[in-house]
C-alpha positions in Angstrom: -7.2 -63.2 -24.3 -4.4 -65.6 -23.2 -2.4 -64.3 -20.0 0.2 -65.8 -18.2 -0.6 -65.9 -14.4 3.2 -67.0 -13.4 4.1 -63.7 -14.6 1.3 -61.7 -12.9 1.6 -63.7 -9.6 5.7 -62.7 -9.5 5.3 -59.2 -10.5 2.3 -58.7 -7.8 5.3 -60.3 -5.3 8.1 -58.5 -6.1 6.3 -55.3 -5.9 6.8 -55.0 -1.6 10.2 -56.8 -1.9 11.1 -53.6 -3.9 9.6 -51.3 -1.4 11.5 -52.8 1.1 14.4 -52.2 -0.9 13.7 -48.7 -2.0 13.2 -47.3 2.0 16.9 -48.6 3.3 18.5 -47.2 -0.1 16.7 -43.7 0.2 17.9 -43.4 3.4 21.3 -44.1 2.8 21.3 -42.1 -0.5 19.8 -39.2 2.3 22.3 -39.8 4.9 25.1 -39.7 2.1 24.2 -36.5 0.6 24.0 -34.9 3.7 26.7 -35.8 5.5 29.1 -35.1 2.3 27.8 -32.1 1.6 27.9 -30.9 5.5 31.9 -32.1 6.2 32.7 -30.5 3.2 30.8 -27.0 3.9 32.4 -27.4 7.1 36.2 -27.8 5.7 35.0 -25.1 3.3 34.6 -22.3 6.2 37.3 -23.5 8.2 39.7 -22.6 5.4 37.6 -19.3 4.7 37.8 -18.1 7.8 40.8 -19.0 9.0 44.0 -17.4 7.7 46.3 -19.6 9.0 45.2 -22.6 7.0 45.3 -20.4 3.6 48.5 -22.5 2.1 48.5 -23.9 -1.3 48.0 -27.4 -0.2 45.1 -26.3 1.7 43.4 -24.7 -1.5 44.0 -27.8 -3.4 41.8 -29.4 -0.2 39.3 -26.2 -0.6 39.1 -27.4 -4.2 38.4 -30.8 -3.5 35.5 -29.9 -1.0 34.0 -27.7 -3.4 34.1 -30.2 -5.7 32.6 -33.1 -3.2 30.3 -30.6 -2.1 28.6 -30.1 -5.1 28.5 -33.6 -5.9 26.9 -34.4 -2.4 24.4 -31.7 -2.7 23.4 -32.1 -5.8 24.7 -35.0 -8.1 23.9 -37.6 -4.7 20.0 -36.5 -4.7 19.9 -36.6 -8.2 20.6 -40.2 -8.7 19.0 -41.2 -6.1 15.2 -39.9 -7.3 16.4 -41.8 -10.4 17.1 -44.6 -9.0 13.9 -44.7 -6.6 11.7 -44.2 -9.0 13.1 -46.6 -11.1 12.7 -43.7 -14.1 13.1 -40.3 -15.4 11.1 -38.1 -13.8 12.2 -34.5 -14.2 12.7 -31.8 -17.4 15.2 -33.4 -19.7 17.4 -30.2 -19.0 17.8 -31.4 -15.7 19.2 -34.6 -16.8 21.9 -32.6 -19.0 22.8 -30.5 -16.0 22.8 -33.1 -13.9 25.1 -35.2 -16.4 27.3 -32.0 -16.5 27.6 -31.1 -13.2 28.2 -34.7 -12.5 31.2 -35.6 -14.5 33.1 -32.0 -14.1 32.9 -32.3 -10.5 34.2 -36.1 -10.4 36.7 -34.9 -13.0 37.8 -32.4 -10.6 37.9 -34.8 -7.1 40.0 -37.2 -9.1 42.4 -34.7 -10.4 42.8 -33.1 -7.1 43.4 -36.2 -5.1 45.8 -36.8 -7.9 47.8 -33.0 -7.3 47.4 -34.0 -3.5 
């Protein structure tokens, strides 16, 4: 059997170059999703606890945050296990969802930015 040992040798390198990729991106990916998903659970009570900032423009902004939330919490991880593990790797429901939730939620941050 005829191999081809330039290929080998450069996949065998590349393999820790990748890891070395993979941690800084993970924890940026990690730091991303939390960080949206905490500001906008935290513009989320502000407006549902406080009456005074119940106006319309605010609820467009309550909009928003719901919409950014949900990308943050879920869309943010999502991507980022796919791209980490360089593959699909959960139920192919998930991926539908995910799809879904994913392009209603952008849909909806785009169209409120565009209202605001």
């Amino acid at each position: 059997m005829v191999t081809n040992s330039t290929l080998e040798e450069n996949a065998a390198d590349s393999t820790p170059l990748m890891l070395a990729w993979k941690i800084p991106i993970g924890v940026f990916l990690t730091s991303l999703s939390l960080w949206t998903s905490i500001g906008n659970a935290f513009v989320i009570f502000a407006i549902r606890k406080t009456r005074r900032l119940r106006t319309v423009n605010n609820y467009f902004i309550l909009s928003l945050s719901v919409a950014d939330f949900f990308v943050g919490s879920f869309v943010v991880p999502v991507s980022g296990l796919f791209i980490l593990a360089e593959r699909w790797i959960l139920p192919p429901f998930v991926c539908r969802v995910w799809l879904s939730v994913d392009y209603v939620m952008c849909t909806a941050s785009i169209l409120n930015l565009t209202v605001l």
